[in-house]
C-alpha positions in Angstrom: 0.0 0.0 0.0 3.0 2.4 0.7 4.5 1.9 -2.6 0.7 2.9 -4.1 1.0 6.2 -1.5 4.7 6.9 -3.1 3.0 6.9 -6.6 0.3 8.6 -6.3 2.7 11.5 -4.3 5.0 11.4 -6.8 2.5 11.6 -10.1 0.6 14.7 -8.2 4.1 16.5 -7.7 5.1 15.9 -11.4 1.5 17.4 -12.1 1.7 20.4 -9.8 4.9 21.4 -11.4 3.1 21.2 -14.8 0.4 23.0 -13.5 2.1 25.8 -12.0 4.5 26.2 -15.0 1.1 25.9 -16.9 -0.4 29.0 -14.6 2.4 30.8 -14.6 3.3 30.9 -17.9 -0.2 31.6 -19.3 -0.8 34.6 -16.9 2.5 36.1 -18.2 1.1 35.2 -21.7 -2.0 36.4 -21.3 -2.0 39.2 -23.6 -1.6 36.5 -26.5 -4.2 34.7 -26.3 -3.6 31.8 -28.9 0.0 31.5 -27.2 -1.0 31.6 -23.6 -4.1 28.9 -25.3 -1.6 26.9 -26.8 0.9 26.3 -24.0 -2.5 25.5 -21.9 -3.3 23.2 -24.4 -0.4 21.5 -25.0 0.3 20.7 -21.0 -3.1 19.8 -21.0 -2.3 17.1 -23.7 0.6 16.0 -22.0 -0.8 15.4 -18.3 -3.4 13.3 -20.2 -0.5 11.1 -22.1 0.8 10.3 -18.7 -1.0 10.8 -16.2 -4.9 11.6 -16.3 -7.0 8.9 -15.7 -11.3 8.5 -17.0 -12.1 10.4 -14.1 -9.6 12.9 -14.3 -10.8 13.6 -18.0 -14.7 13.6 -16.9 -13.8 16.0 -14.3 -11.6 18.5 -16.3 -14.6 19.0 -18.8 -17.0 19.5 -15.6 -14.4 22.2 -14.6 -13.9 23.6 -17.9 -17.7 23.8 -18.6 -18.8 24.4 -15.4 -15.8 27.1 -14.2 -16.1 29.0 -18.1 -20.3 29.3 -17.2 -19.9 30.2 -14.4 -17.5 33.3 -15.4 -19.3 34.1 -18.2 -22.4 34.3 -16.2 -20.5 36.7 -13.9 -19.1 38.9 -16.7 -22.7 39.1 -18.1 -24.2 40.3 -14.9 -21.4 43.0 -14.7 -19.2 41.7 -11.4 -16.0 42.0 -13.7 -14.4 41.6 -17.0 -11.1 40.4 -18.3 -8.7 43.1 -19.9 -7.9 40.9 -23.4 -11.5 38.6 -23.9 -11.8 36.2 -26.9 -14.9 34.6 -26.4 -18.0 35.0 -24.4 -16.0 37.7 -22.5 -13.8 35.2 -21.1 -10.1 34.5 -22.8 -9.5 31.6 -25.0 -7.2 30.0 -22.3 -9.4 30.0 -19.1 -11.7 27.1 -19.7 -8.5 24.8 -19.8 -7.2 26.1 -17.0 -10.7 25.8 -14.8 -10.5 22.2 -16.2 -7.2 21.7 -14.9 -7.6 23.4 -11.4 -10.3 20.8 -11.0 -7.9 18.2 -12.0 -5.2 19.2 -9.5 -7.4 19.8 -6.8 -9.0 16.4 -7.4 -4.9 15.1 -6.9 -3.8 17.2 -4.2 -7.1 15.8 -2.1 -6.4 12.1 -3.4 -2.8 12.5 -1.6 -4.1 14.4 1.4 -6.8 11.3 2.3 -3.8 8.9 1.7 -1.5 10.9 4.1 -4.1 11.2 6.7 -4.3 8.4 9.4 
């Protein structure tokens, strides 16, 4: 079971580090949209080579729909607005990365239950 813990540990670090080069990188980008879109995309692509699983991929498209309705909803009732929007109000790149936040959080929680006696 311990060697299962290490795994899981070790696959959710690998993904965190994608993820926050992933964030961090498309918030510097985020004036060019289709760059800052395609670097989403691409890490996207390659946390599902690797690592995501059936559930991880259900749950990215409940983030990605669910987190880019919910902002456009927000813009629409005036609450606030993104400086460079593409679509809807919303930028090209911020459905991936509500998909992926779900993703990650859905990992980081996974590990946390393991760690917890």
């Amino acid at each position: 079971m311990r060697k299962n813990t290490i795994l899981v540990e070790r696959e959710t670090i690998w993904i965190g580090i994608l993820y926050t080069i992933g964030i961090t990188a498309v918030f510097s980008l985020w004036q060019n949209t289709l760059l800052a879109t395609s670097l989403a995309v691409l890490l996207w692509l390659v946390c599902i080579k690797f690592w995501h699983t059936k559930t991880d991929n259900i749950l990215f498209v409940i983030g990605f729909l669910g987190g880019s309705l919910g902002e456009i909803n927000a813009i629409q009732l005036g609450i606030w607005a993104y400086a460079a929007p593409s679509m809807f109000g919303i930028p090209l790149w911020l459905p991936v990365v509500w998909g992926e936040t779900v993703v990650i959080f859905k990992r980081i929680a996974e590990v946390l239950v393991q760690l917890l006696p």
